[in-house]
N, CA, C and O atoms as a CHARMM CRD file, in Angstrom:
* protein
*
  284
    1    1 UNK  N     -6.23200 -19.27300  -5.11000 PROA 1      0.00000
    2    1 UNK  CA    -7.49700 -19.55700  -4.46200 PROA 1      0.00000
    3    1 UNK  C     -8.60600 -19.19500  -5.43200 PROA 1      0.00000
    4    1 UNK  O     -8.66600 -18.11400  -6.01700 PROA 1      0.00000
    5    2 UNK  N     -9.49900 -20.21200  -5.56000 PROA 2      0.00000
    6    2 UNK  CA   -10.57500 -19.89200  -6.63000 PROA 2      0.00000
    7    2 UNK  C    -11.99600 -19.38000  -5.77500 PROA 2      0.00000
    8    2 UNK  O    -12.78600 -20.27300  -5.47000 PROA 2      0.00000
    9    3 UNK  N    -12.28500 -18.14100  -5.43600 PROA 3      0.00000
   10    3 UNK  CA   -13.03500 -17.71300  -5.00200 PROA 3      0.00000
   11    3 UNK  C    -14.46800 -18.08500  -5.29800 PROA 3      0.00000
   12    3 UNK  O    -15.34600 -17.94900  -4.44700 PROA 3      0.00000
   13    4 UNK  N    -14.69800 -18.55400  -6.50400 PROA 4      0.00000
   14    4 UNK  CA   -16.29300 -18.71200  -6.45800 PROA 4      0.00000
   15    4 UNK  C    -16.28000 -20.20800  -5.55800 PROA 4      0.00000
   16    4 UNK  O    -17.35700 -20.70600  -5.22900 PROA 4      0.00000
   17    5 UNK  N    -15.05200 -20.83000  -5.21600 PROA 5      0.00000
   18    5 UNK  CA   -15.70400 -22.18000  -5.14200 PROA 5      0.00000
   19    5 UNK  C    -15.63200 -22.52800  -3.21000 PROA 5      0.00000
   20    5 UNK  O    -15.99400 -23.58100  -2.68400 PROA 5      0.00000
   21    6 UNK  N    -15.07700 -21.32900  -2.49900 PROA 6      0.00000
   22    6 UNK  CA   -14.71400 -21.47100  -0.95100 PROA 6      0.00000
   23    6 UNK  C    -15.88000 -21.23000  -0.23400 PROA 6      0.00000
   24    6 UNK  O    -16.64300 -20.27000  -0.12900 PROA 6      0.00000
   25    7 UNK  N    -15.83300 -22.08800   0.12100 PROA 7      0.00000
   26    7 UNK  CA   -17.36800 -22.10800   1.39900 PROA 7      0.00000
   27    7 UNK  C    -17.56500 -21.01300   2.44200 PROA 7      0.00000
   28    7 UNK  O    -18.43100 -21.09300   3.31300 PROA 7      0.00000
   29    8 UNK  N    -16.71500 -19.97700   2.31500 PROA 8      0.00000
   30    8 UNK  CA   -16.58200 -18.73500   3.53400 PROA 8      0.00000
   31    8 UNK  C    -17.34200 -17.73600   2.43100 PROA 8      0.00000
   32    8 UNK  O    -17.19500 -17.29900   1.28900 PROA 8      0.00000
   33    9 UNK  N    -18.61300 -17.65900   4.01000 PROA 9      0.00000
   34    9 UNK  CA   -19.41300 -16.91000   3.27700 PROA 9      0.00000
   35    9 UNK  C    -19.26100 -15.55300   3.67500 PROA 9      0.00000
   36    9 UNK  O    -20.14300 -14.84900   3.18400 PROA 9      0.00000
   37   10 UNK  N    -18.29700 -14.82100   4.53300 PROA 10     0.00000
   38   10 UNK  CA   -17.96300 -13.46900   4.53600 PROA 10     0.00000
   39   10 UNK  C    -17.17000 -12.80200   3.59500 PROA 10     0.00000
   40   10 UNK  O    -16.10600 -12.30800   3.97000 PROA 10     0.00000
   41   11 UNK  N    -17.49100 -12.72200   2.55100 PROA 11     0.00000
   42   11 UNK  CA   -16.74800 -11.94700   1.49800 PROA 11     0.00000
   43   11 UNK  C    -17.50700 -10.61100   0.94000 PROA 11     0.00000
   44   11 UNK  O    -18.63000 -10.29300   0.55000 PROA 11     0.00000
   45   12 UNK  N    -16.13000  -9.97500   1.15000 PROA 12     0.00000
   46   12 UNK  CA   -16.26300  -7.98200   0.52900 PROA 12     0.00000
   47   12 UNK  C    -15.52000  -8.11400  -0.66600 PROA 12     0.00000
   48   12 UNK  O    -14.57400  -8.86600  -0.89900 PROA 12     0.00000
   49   13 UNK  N    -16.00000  -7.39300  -1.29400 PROA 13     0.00000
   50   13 UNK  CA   -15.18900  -6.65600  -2.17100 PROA 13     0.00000
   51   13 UNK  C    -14.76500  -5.69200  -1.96800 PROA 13     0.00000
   52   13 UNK  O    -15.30900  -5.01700  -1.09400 PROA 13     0.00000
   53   14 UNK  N    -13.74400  -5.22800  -2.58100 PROA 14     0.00000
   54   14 UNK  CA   -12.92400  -4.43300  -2.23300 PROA 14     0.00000
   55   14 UNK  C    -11.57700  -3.86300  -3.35300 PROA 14     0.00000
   56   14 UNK  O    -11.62500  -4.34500  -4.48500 PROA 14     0.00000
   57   15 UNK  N    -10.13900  -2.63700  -2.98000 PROA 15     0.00000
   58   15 UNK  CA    -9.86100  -2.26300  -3.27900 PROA 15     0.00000
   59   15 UNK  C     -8.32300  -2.46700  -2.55800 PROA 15     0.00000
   60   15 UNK  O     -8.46100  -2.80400  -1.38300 PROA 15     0.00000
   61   16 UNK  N     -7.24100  -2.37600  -2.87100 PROA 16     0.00000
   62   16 UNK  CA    -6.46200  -2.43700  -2.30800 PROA 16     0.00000
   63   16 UNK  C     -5.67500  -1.20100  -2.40700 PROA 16     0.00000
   64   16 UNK  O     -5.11600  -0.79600  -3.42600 PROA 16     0.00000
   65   17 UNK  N     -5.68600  -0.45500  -0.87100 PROA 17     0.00000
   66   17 UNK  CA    -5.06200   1.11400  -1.11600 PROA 17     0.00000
   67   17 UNK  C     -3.79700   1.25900  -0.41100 PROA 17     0.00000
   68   17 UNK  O     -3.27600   2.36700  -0.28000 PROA 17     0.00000
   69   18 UNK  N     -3.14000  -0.09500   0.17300 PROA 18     0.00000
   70   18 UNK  CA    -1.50700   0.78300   0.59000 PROA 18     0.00000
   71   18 UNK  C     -1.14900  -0.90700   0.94000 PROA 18     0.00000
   72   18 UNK  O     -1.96700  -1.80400   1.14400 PROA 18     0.00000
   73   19 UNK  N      0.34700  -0.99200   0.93100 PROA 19     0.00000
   74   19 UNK  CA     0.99800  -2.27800   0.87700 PROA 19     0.00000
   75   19 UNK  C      2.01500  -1.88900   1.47100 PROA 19     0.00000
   76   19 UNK  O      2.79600  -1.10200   0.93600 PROA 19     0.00000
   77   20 UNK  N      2.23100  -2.46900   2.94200 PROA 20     0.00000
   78   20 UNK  CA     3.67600  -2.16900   3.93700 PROA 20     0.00000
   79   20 UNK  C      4.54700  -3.37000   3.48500 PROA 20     0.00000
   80   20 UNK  O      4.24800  -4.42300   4.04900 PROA 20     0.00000
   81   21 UNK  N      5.53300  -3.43400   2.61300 PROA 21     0.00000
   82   21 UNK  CA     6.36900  -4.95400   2.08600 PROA 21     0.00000
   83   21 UNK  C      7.40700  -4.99100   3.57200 PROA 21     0.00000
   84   21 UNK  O      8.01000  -4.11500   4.19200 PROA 21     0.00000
   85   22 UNK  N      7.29700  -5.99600   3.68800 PROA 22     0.00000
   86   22 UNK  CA     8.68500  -6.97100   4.28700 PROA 22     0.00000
   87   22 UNK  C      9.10900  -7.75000   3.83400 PROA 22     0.00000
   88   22 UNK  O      8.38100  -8.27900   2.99400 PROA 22     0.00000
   89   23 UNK  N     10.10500  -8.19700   3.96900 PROA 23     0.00000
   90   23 UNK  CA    11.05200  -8.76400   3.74200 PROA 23     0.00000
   91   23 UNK  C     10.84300 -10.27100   3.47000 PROA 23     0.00000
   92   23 UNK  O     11.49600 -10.85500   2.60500 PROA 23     0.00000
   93   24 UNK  N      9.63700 -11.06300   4.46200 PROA 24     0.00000
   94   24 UNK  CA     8.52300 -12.18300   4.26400 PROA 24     0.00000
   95   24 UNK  C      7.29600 -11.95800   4.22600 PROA 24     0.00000
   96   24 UNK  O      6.49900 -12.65000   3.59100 PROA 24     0.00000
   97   25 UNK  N      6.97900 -10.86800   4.96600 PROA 25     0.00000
   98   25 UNK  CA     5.53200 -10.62000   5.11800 PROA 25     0.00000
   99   25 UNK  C      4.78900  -9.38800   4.68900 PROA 25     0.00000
  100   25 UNK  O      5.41800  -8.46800   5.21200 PROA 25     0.00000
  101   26 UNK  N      3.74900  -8.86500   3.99000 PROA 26     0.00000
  102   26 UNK  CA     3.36200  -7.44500   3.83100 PROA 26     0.00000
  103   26 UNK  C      1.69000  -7.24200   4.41600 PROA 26     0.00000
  104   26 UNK  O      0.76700  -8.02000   4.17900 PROA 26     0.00000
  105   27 UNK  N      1.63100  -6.26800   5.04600 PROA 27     0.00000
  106   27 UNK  CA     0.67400  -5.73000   5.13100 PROA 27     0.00000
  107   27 UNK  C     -0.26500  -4.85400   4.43100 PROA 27     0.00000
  108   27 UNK  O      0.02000  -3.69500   4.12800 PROA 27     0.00000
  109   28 UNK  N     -1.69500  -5.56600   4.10500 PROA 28     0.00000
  110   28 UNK  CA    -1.96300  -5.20900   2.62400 PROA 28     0.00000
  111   28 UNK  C     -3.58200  -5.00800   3.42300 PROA 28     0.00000
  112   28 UNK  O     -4.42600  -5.77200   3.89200 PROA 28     0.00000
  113   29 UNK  N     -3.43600  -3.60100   3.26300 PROA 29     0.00000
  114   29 UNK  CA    -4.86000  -2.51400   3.68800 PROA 29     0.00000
  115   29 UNK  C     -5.66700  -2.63100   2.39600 PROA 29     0.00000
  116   29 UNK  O     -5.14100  -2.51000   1.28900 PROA 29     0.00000
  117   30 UNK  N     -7.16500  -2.90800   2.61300 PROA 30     0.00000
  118   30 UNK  CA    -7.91300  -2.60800   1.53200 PROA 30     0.00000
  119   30 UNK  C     -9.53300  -2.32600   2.31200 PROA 30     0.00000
  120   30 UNK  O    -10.06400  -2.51100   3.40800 PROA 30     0.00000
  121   31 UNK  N     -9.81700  -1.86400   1.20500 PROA 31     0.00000
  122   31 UNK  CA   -11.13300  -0.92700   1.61100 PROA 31     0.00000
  123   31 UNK  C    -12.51100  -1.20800   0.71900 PROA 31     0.00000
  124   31 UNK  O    -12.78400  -1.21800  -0.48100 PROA 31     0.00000
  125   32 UNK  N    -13.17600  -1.41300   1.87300 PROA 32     0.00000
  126   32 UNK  CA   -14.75100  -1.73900   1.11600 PROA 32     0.00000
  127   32 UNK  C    -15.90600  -0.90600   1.37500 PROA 32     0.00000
  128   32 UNK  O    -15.71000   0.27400   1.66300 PROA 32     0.00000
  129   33 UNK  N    -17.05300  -1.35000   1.31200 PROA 33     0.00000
  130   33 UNK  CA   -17.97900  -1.05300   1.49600 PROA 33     0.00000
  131   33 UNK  C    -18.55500  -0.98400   3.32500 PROA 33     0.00000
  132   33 UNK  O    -19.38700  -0.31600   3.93800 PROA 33     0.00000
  133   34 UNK  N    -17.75200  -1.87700   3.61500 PROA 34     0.00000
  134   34 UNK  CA   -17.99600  -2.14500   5.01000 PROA 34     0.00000
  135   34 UNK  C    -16.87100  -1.51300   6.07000 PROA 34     0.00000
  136   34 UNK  O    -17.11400  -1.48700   7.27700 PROA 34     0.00000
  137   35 UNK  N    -15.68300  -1.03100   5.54600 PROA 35     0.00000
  138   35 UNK  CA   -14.39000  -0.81800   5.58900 PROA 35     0.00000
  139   35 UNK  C    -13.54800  -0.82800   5.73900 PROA 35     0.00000
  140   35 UNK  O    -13.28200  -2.01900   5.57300 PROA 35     0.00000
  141   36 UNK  N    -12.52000  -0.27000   6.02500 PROA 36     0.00000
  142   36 UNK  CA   -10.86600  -0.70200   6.09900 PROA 36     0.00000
  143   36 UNK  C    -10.81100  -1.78100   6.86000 PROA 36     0.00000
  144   36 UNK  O    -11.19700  -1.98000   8.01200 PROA 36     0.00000
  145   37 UNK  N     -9.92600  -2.91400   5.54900 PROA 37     0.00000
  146   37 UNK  CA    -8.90100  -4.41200   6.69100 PROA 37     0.00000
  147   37 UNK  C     -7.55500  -4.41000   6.12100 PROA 37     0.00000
  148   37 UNK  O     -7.01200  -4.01900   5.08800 PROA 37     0.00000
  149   38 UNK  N     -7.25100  -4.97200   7.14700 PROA 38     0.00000
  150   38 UNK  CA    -6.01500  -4.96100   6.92600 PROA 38     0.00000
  151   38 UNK  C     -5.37600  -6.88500   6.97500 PROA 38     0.00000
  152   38 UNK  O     -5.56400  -7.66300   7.91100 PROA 38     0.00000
  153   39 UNK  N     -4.86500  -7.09300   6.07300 PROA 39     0.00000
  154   39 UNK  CA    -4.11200  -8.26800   5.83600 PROA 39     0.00000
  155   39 UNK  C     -2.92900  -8.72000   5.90600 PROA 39     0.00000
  156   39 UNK  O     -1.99900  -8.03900   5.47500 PROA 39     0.00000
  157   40 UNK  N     -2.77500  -9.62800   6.31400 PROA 40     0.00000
  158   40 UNK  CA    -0.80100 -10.00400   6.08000 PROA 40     0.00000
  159   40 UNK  C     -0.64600 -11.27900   5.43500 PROA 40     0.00000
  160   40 UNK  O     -1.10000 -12.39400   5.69200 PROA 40     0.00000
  161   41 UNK  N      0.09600 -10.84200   4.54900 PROA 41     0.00000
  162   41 UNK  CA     0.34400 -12.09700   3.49100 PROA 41     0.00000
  163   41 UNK  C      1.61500 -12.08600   3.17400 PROA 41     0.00000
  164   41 UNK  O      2.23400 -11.03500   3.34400 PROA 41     0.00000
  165   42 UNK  N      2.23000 -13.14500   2.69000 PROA 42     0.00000
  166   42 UNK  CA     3.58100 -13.54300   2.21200 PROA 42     0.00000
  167   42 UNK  C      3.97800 -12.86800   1.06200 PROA 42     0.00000
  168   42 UNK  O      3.50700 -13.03700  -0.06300 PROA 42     0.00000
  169   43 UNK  N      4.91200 -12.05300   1.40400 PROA 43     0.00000
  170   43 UNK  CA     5.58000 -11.51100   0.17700 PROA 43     0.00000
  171   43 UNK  C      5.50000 -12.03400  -1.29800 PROA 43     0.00000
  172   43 UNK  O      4.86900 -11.67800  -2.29300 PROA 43     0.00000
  173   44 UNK  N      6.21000 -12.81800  -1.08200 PROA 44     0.00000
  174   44 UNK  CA     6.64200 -13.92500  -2.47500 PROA 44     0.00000
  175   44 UNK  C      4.74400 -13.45200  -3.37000 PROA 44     0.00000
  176   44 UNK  O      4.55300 -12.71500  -4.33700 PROA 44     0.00000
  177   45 UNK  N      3.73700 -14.20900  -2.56200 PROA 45     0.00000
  178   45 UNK  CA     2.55300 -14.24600  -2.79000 PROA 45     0.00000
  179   45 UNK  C      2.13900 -13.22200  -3.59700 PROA 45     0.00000
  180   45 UNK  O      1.65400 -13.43100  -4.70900 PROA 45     0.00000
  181   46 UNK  N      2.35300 -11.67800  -2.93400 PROA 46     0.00000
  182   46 UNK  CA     2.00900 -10.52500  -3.31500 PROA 46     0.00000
  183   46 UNK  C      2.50800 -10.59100  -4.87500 PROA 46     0.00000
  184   46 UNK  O      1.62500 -10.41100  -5.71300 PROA 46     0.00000
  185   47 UNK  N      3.64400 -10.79800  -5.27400 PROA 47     0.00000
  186   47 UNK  CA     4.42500 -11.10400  -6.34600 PROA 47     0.00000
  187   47 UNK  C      4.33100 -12.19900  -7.31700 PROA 47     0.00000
  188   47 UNK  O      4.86600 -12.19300  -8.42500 PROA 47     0.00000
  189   48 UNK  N      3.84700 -12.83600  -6.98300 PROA 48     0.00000
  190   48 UNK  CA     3.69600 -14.09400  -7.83600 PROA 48     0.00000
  191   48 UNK  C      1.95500 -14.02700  -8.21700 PROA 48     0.00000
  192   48 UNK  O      1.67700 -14.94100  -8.99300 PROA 48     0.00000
  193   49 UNK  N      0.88400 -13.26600  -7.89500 PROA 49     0.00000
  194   49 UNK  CA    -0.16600 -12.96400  -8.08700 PROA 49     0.00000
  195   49 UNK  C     -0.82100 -11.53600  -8.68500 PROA 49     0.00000
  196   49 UNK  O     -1.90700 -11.20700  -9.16300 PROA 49     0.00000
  197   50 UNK  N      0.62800 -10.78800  -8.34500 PROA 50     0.00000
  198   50 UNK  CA     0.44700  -9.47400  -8.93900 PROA 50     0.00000
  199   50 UNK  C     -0.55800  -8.11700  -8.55200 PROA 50     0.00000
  200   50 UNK  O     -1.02500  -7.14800  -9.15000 PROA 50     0.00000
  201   51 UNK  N     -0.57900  -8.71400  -7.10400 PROA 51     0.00000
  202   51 UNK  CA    -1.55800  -7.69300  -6.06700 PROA 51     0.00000
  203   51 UNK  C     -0.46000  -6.43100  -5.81400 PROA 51     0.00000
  204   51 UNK  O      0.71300  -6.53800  -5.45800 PROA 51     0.00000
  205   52 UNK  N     -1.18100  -5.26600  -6.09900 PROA 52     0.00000
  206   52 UNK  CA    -0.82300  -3.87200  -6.03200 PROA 52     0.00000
  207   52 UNK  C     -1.73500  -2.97400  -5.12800 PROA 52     0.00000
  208   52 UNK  O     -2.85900  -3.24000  -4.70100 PROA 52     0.00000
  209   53 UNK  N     -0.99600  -1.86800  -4.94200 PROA 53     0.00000
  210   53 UNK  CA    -2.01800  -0.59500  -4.64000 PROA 53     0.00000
  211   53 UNK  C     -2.49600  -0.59100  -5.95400 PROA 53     0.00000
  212   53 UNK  O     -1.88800  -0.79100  -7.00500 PROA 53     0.00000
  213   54 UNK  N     -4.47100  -0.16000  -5.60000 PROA 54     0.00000
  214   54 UNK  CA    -5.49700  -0.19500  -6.47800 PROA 54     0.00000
  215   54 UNK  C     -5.48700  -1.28200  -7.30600 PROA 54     0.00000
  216   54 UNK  O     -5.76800  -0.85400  -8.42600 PROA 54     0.00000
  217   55 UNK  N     -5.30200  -2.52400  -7.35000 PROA 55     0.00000
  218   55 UNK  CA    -5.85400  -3.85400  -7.43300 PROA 55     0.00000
  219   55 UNK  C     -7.44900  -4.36200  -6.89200 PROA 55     0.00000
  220   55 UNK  O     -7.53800  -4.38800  -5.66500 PROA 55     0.00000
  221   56 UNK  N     -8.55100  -4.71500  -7.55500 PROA 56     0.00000
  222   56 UNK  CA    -9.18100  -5.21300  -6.97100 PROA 56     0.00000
  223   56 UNK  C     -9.39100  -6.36800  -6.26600 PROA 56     0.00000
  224   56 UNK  O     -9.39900  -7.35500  -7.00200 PROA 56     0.00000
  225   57 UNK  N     -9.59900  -6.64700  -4.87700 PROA 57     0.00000
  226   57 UNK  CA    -9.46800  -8.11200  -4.39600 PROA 57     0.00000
  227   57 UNK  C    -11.01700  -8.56100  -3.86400 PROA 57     0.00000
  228   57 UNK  O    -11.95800  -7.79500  -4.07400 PROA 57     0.00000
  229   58 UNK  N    -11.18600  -9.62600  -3.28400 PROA 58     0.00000
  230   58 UNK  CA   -11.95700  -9.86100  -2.67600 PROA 58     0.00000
  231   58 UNK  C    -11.41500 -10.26600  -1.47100 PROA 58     0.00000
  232   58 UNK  O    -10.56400 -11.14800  -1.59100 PROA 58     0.00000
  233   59 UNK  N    -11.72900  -9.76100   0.04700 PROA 59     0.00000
  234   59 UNK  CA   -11.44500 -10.10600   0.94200 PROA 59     0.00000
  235   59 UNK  C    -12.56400 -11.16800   1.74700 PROA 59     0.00000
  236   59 UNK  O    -13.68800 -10.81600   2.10600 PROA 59     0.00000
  237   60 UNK  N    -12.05900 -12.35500   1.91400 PROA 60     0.00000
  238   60 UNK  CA   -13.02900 -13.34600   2.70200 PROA 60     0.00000
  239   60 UNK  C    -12.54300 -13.12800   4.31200 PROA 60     0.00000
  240   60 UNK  O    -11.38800 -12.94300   4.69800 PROA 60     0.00000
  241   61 UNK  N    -13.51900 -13.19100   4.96400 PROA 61     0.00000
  242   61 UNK  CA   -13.18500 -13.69900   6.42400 PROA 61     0.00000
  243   61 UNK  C    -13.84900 -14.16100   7.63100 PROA 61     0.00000
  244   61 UNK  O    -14.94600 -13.83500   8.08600 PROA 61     0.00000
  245   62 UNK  N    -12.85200 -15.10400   8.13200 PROA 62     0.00000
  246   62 UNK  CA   -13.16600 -16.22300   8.79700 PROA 62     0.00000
  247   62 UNK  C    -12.71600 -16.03500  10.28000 PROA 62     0.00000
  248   62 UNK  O    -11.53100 -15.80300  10.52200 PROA 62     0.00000
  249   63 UNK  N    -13.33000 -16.09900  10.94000 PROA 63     0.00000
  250   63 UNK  CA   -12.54700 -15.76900  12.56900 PROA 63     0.00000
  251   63 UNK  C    -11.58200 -14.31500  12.53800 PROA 63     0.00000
  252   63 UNK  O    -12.01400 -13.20700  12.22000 PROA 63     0.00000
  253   64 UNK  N    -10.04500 -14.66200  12.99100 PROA 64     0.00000
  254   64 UNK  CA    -9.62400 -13.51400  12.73700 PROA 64     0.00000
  255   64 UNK  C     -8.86400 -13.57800  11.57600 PROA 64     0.00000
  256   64 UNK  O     -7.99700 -12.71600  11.44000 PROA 64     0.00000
  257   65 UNK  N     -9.04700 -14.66500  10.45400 PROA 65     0.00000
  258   65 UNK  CA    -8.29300 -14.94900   9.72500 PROA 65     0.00000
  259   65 UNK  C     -8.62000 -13.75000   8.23700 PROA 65     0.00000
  260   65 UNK  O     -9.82300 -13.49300   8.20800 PROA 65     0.00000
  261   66 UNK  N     -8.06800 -13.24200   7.43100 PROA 66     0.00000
  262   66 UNK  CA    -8.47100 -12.46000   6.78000 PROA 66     0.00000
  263   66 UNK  C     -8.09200 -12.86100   4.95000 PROA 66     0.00000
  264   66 UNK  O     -7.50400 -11.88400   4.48600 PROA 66     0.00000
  265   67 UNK  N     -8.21700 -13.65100   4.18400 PROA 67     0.00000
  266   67 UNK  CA    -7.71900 -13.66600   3.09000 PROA 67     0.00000
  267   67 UNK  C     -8.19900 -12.97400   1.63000 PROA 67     0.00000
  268   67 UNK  O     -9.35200 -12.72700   1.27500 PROA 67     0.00000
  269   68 UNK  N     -6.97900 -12.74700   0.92200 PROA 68     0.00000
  270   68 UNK  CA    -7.47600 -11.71500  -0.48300 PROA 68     0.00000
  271   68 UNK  C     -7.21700 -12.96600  -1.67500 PROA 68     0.00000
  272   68 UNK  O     -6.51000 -13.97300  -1.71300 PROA 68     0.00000
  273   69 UNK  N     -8.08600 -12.38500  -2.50800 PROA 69     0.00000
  274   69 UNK  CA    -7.59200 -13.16600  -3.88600 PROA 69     0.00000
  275   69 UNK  C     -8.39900 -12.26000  -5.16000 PROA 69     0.00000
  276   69 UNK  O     -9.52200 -11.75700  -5.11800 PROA 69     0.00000
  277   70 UNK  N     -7.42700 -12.25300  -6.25400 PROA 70     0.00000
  278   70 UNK  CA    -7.85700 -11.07400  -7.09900 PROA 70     0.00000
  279   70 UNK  C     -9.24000 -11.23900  -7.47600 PROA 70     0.00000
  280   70 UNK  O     -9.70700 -12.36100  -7.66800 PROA 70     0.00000
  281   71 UNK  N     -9.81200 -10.35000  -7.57500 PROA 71     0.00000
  282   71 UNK  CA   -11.29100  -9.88200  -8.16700 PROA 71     0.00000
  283   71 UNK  C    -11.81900 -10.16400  -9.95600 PROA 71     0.00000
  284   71 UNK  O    -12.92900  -9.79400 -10.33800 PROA 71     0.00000
């Protein structure tokens, strides 16, 4: 996801401080200025993008939808 170019104008920056992995899905807590969200994203994803604890992301969000993409 190329962040400068998504029309969702709720975006934080942020930090990513704890990652619950499953097996398909992980729960990926990060913390801003505004504070703690929490995300769920596809494993594989987490891995193939290289999102960690203390990674910077940007979190956008849309309804209750919540998405990260590196900083």
């Amino acid at each position: 996801m190329d962040i400068r170019t998504t029309r969702i104008r709720n975006q934080l920056q942020g930090r990513i401080v704890s990652i619950i992995r499953g097996a398909v899905h992980s729960e990926v807590d990060v913390v801003t200025a505004a504070g703690l969200f929490t995300s769920v994203v596809e494993t594989e994803l987490l891995d193939l993008i290289g999102l960690k604890a203390g990674s910077a992301v940007v979190a956008t969000v849309k309804s209750s939808d919540v998405k990260l993409a590196a900083a």
